[in-house]
Structures are given as C-alpha cells and as structure tokens.
TIFI-590572 format. One record per residue: residue in one letter; z, x, y of N, C-alpha, C in turn. Coordinates in steps of 0.1 Angstrom, whole numbers, padded with zeros to 4 digits, always signed. Each point is the difference from the previous one (the first is absolute). Last residue first. Layout:
residues N
AZXYZXYZXY;...
This chain:
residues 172
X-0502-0174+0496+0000-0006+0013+0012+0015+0008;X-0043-0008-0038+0013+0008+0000+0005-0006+0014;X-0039-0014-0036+0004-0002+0013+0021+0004+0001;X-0048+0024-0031+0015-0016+0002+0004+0000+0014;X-0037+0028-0036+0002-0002+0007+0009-0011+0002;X-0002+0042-0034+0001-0016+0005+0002-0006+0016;X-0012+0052-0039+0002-0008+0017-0004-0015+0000;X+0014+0030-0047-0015-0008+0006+0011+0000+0014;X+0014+0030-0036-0011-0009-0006-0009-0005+0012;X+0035+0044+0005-0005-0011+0001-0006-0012-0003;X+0019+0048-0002+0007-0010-0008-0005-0017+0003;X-0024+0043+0019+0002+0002-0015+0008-0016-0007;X+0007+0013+0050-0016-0010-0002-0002-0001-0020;X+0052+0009+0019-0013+0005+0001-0011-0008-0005;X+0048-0015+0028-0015+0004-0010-0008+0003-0003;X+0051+0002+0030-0015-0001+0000-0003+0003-0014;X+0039-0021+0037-0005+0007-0013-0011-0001+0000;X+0041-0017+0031-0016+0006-0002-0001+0008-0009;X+0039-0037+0000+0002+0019+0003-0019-0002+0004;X+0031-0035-0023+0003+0003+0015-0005+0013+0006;X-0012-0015-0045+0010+0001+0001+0006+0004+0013;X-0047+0002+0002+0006-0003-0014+0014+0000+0004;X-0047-0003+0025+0016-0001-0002+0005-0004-0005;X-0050+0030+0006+0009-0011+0000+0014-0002+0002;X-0050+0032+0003+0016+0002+0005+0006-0019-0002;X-0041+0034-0022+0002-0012+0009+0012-0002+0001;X-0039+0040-0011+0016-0008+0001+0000-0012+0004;X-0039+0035+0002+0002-0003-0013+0018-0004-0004;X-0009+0008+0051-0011+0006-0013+0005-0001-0011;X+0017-0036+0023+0002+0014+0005-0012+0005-0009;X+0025-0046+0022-0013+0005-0009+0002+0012+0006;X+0039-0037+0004-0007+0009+0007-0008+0005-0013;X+0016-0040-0008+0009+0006+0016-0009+0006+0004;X-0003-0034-0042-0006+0012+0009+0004-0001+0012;X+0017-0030-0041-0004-0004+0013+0001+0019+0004;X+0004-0015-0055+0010+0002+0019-0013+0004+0006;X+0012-0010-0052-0012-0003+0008+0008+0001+0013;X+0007+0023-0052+0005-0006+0015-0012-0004+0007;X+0012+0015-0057-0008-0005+0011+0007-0002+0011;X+0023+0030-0036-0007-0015+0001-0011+0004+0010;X+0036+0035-0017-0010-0001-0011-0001-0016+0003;X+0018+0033+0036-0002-0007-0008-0011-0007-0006;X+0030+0039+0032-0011-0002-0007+0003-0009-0013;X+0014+0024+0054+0005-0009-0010-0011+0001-0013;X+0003+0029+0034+0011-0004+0006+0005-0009-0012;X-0030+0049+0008+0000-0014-0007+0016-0005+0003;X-0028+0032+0037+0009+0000-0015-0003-0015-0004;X-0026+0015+0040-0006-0001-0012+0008+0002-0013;X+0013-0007+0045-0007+0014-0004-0002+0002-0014;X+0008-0040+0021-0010+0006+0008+0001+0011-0004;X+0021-0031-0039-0003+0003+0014-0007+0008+0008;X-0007-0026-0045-0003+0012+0004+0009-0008+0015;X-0009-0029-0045+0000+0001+0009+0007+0014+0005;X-0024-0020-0042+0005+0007+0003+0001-0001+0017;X-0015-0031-0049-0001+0004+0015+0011+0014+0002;X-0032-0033-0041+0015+0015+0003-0005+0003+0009;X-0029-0034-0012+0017-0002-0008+0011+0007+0000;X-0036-0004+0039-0004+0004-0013+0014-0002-0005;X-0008-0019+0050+0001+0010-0011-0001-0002-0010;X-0017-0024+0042+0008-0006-0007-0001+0017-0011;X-0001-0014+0057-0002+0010-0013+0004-0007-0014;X-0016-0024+0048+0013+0004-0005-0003+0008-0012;X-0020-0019+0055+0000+0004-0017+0010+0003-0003;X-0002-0009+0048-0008-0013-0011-0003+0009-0017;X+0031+0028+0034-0009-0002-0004-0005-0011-0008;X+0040+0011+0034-0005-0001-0013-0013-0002-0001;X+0027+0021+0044-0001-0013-0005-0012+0003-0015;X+0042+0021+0022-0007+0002-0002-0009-0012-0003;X+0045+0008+0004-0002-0005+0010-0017+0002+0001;X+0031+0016-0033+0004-0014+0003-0012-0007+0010;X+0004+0049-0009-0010-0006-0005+0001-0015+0000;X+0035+0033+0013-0008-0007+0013-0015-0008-0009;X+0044+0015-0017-0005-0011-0006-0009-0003+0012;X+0026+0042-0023-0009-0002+0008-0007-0014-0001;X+0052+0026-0021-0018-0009+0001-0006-0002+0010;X+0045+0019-0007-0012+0007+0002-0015-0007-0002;X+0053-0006-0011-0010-0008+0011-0010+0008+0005;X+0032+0007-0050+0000+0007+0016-0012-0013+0002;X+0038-0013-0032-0015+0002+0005+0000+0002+0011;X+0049+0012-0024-0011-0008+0010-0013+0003-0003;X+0028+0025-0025+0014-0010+0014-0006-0012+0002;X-0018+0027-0046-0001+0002+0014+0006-0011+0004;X-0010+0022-0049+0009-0013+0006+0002+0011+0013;X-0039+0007-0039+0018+0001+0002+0002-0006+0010;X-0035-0003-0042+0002-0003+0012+0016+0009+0000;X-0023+0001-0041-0013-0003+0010+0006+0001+0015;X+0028-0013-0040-0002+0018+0004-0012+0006+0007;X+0009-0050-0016+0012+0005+0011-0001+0017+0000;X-0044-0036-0003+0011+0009-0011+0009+0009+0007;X-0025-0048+0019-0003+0016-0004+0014+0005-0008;X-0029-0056+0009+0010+0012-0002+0001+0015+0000;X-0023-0056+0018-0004+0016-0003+0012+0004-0004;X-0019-0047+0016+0014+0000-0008-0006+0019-0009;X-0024-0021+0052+0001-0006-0020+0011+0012-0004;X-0007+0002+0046+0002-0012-0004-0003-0006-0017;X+0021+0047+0022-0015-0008+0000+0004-0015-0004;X+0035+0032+0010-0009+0005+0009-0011-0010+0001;X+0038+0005-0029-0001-0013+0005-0009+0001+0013;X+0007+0020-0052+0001+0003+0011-0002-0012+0008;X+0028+0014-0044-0008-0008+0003-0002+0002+0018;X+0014+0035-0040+0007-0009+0007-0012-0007+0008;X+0014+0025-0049-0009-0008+0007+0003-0006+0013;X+0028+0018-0038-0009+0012+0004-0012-0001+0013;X+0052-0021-0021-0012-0005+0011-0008+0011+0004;X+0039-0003-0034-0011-0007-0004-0015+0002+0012;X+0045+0007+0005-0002+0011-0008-0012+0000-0004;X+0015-0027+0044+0004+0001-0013-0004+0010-0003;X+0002-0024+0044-0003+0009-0007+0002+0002-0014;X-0005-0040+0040+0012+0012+0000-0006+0005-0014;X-0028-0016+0043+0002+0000-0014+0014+0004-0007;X-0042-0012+0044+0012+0002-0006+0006-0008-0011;X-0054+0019+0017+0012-0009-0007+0011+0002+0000;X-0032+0039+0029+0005-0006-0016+0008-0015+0001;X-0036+0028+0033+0010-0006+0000+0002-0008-0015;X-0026+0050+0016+0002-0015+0001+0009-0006-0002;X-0036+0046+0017+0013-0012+0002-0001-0012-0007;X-0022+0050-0012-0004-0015+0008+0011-0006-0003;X-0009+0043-0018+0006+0000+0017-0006-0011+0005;X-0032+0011-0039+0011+0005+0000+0005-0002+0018;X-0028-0039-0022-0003+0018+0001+0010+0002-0001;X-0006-0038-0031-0001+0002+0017+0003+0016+0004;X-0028-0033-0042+0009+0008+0002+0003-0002+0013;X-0011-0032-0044-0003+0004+0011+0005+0016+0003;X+0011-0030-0036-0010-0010+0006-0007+0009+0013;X+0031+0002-0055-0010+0007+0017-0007-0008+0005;X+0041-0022-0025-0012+0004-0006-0006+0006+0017;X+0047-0013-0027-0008+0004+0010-0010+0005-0004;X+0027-0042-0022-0007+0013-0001-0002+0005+0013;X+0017-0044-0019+0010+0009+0004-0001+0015-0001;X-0035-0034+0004+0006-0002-0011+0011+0010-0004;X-0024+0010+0040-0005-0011-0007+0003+0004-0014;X+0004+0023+0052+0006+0000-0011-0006-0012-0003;X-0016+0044+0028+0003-0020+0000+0010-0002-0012;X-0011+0047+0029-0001-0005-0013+0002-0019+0007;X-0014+0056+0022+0010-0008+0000-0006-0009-0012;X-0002+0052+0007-0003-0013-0004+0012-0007+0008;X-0013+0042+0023+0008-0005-0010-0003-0010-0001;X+0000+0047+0028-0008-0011-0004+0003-0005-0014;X+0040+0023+0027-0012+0002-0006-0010-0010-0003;X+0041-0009+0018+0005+0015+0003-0010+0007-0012;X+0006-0051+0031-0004+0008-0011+0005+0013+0001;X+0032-0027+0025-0014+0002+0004-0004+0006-0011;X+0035-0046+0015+0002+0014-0008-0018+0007+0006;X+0040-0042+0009-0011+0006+0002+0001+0015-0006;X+0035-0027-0009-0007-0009+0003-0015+0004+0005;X+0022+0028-0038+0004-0006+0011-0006-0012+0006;X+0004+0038-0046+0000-0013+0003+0005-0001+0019;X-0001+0038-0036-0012-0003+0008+0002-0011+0008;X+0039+0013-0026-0005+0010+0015-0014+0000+0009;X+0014-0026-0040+0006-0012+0012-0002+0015+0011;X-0012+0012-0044-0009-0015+0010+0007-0005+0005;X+0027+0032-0017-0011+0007+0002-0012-0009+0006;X+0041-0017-0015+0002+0007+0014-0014+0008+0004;X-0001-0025-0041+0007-0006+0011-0002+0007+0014;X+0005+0019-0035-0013+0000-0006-0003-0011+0014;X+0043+0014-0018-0009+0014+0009-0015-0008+0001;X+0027-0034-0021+0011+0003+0017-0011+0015+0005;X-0007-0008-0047-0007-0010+0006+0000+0001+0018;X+0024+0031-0032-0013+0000+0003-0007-0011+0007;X+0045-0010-0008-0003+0014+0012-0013+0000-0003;X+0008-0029-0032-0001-0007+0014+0000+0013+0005;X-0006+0014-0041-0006-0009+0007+0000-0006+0014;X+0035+0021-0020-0010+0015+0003-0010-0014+0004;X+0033-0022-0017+0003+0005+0018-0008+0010+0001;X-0001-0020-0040-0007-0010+0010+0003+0005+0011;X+0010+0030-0037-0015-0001+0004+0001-0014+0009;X+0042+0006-0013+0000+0010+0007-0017-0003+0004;X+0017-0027-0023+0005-0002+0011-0004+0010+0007;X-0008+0002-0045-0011-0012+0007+0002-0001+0019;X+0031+0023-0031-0015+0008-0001-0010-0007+0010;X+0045-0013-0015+0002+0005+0014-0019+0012+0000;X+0009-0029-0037+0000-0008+0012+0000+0009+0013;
C-alpha cells in the first residue's frame, strides 16, 4: 500500500512540474518566439491548419491551466485557432505600433479571391500569417506583383502567386 502511495505523489509532482512549465508560457497576451504552426481542433484533435511568423502578437483565451493544456486557444482571429504552448512567450502588453493610415485609403471595386493556401507578408516581405483556405478581401492597395488587404486589423499583403482570380465588387 505504502508503494501505491508513494508512486501517486511522484505522479501528481510530476504532473504540478509539468503544469508550471505551460502555465510559464501561458498569459493573456503572448508573442511567437519562431515561425510556427498554428492548429484547429476536430474531434478532440489538433490538426495543422496554418502558420504565423515569428514575433507576432497575440491575444490568448483565458484559461486556468492544467497539466493537460498543450494547446492554447487564440482569440486574435475570428475562427476558433490554437498554438502550442512552447511556440509562444508571454508579453505585458500588445505594443501599438500599427500603422492603420491605410483605413483611410479608398478601396478598390475588386476583391482577390486566393488559392487554398494563402500567405499574408508584411511590407518587408516577412510572413505574418499562413493559411491552408481561401479568402476573398476587398484591395487596398496594388503593388508590383502584391496586393495589400485587411486582414486581421493590420495591412497585409498578397502575393500575385497565391492568387486564383480578381473579382470585381462594390467595395463601399
């Protein structure tokens, strides 16, 4: 008996180290710390769905932690994404550094529809996000072989490569 007792408390401590180690990634905002999948879950699976560059901000789910939570759910985008708690470390704040004079730009009557794997690039050409669907968004700005959209509150751009077709639409 005192055998059992003993292995359930090596258990739980290992469980209690295992804990502390994803709850050191864990915050309310955190920033990649390398280019890195992110995942969906279906059928209590993570499954690859994408990536986002390295040193991109975002805002996690709150959660209280367990031993179990390798996965933390992001709340950046609007569909239901996860990243893997050793992907990320944990920043105070999202810095304010965005540039949102493109707001005030006026849109182009077309809209890009992408190939089943998109990549969106900021202006110096790093990769910011990358996912395995389609998007159709409304053209900001045309560039040599780019087109600058808004994705996730930000200007981003696509390259002409991930493109299928230019739609025209009434962008207001």
């Amino acid at each position: 008996v005192a055998y059992k007792i003993n292995n359930k408390k090596q258990i739980e401590l290992q469980q209690e180290k295992i804990k502390q180690e994803i709850s050191s990634h864990y915050n309310q905002y955190v920033k990649t710390n390398k280019e890195t999948n992110i995942y969906t879950l279906k059928n209590s699976e993570y499954i690859e769905t994408g990536k986002i560059g390295l040193n991109q901000e975002l805002t996690l789910e709150d959660k209280e932690i367990t031993y179990k939570d390798e996965y933390f759910k992001i709340n950046t985008f609007d569909e239901e994404y996860y990243i893997y708690y050793k992907d990320i470390d944990t920043i105070e704040e999202l810095s304010n550094i965005q540039n949102d004079r493109y707001k005030n730009y006026i849109v182009f009557n077309e809209n890009i529809v992408t190939k089943d794997k998109t990549s969106f690039y900021d202006k110096e050409n790093n990769l910011i996000y990358e996912f395995n669907q389609s998007f159709n968004l409304p053209i900001i700005v045309k560039q040599h072989e780019l087109y600058g959209v808004e994705f996730n509150n930000q200007l981003l751009y696509v390259k002409q490569e991930d493109v299928l077709e230019i739609k025209e639409n009434k962008n207001a």
